[in-house]
C-alpha positions in Angstrom: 38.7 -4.6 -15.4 35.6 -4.2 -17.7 36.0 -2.0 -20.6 33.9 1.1 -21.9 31.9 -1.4 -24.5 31.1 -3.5 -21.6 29.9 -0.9 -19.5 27.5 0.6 -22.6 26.2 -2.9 -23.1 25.7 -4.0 -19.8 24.0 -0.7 -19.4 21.8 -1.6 -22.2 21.1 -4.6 -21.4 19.9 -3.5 -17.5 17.9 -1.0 -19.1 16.0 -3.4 -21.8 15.4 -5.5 -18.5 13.6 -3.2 -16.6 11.5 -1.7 -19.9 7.7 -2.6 -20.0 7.6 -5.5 -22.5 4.7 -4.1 -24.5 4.5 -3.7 -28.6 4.2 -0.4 -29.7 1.7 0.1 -32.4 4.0 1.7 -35.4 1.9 4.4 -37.5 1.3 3.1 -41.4 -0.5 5.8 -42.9 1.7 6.6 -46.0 0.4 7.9 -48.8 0.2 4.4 -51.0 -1.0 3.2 -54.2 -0.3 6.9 -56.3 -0.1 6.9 -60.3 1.1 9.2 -62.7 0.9 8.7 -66.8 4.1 7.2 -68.1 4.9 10.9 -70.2 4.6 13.1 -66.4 6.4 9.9 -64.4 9.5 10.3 -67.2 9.1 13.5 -66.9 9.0 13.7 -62.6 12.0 11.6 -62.5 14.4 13.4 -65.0 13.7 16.2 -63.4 14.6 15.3 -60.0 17.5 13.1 -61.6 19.1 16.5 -63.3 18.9 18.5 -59.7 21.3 15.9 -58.2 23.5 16.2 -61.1 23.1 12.8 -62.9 22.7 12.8 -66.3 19.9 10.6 -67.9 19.8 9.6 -71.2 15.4 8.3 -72.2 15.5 5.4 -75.3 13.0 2.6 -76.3 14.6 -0.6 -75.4 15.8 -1.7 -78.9 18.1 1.6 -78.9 20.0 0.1 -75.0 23.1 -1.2 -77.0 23.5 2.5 -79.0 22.8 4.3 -76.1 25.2 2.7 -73.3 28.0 2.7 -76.3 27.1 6.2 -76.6 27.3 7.0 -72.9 30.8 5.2 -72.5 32.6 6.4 -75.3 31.8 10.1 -74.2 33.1 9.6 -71.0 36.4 7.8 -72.2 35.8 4.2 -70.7 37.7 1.7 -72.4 37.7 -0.9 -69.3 34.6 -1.3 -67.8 33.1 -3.6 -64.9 29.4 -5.7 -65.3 27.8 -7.6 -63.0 27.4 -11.6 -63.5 23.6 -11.5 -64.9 23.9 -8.0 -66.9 21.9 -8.8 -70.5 24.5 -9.2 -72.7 23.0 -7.5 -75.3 23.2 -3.7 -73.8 27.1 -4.2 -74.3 26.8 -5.3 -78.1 27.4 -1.8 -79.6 30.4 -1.2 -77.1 34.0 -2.2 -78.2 36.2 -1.8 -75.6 37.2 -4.1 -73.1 34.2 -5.9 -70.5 35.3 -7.8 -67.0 32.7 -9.4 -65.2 32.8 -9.0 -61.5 33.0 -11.7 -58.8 32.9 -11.6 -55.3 36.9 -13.2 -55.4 37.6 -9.8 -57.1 39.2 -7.2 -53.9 37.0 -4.1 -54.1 40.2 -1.8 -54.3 41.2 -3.8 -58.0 38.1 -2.3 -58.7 39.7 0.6 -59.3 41.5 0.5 -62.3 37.7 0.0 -64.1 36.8 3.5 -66.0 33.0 2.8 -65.2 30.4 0.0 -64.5 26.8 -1.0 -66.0 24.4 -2.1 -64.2 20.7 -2.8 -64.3 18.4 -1.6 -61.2 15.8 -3.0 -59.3 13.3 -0.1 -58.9 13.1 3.5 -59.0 11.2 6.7 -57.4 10.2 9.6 -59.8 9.7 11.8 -56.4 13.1 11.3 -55.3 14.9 10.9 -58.5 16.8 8.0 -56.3 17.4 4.5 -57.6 17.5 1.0 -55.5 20.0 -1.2 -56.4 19.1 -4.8 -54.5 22.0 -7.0 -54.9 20.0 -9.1 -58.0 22.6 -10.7 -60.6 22.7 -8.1 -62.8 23.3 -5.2 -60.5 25.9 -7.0 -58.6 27.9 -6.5 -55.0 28.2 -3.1 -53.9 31.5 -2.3 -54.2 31.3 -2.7 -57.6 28.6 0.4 -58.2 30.6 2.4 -55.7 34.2 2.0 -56.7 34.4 3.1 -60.5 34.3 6.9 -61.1 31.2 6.3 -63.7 28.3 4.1 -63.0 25.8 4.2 -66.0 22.7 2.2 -64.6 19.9 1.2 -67.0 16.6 1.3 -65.6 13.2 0.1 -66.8 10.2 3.0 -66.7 8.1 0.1 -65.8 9.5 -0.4 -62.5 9.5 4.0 -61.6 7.2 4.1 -59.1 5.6 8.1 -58.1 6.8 8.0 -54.8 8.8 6.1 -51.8 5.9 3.8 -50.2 5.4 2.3 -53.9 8.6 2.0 -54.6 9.8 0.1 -51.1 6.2 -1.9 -51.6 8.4 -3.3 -54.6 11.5 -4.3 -53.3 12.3 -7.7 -51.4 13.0 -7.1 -47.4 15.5 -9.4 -47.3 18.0 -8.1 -50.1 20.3 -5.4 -49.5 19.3 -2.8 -50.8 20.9 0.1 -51.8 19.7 3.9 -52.6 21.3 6.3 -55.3 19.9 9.9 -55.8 22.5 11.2 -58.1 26.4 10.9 -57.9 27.9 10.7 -54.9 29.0 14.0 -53.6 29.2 16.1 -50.6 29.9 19.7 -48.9 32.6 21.2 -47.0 33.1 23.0 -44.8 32.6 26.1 -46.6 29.5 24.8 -48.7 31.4 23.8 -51.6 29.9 20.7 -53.3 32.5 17.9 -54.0 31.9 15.4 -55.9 33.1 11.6 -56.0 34.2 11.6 -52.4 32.6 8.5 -51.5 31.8 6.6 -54.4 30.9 7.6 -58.5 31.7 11.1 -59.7 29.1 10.7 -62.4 25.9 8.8 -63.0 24.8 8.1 -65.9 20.8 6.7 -66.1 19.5 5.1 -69.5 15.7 5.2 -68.9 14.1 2.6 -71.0 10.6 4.0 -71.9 8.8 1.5 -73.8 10.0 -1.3 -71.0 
């Protein structure tokens, strides 16, 4: 007796078979190559950052350490996460307690962080969203999605206007991953809940002079 999976595939696979094997040309025209001055591209993505409820905190790089302290004491954390390759340095100012994550780690122990720090790989001023892209010192996944307060330090350097510039920057073969604001959702009544599938609050340090 074959089962319902078999039947889909085999469909599938009939259907592939008897498909003209022809490439079809894939439309490219994005709008590439856009600028903005680094004052309106701050400016763009706080903006679109604050409508999806994160909250972003602008300093010049020497300032990282005060800030992220800043950030984490307000919201409580005392135990935080880090990925592996996180610059020591942004945690210099912070005195509670760090553990750096490793894949060995079970992504539910993750749990009993109060927040994580990470860095970022690039970001879209359009879109207020961030890409995350697996490098060391962003880390796995789970570890960004677990905690109830991921702070995420990003570099203005690496904003791009909009989404063809900003993908044109990223690596195709790392995982990437894409945050536009804390995780949150509606139900069934329109009511926005927040923290249903991963950080109730994001905080973004935005490194101008970087």
């Amino acid at each position: 007796m074959t089962t319902a999976r078999e039947t889909v595939l085999g469909r599938v696979r009939d259907a592939l078979a008897l498909a003209p094997a022809t490439d079809t040309p894939v439309p490219r025209a994005y709008r590439t190559g856009r600028t903005l001055p680094d004052a309106e591209r701050l400016a763009l993505f706080t903006d679109r950052l604050v409508d999806y409820k994160a909250q972003v905190h602008p300093c010049t790089a020497d300032r990282t350490a005060e800030v992220v302290a800043a950030v984490l004491r307000d919201r409580g954390a005392r135990r935080i996460g880090v990925p592996a390759g996180l610059d020591p340095r942004w945690l210099t100012a912070y005195d509670g307690e760090v553990r750096q994550d490793s894949a060995d780690i079970p992504a539910p122990r993750l749990d009993a962080l109060d927040g994580v720090v990470t860095a970022s790989a690039v970001g879209c001023a359009e879109t207020g969203t961030i890409f995350l892209d697996g490098s060391p010192d962003q880390g796995r996944r789970a570890l960004s999605l677990v905690p109830d307060l991921h702070v995420c330090v990003i570099d203005l350097s690496t904003v791009q206007v909009g989404v063809p510039e900003a993908v044109a920057r990223l690596v195709p073969e790392r995982p990437t991953t894409l945050i536009s604001g804390p995780s949150a959702t509606s139900d069934i009544e329109l009511e926005r809940v927040e923290g249903v599938h991963g950080p109730r609050t994001l905080s973004v340090v935005i490194r101008t002079d970087v």
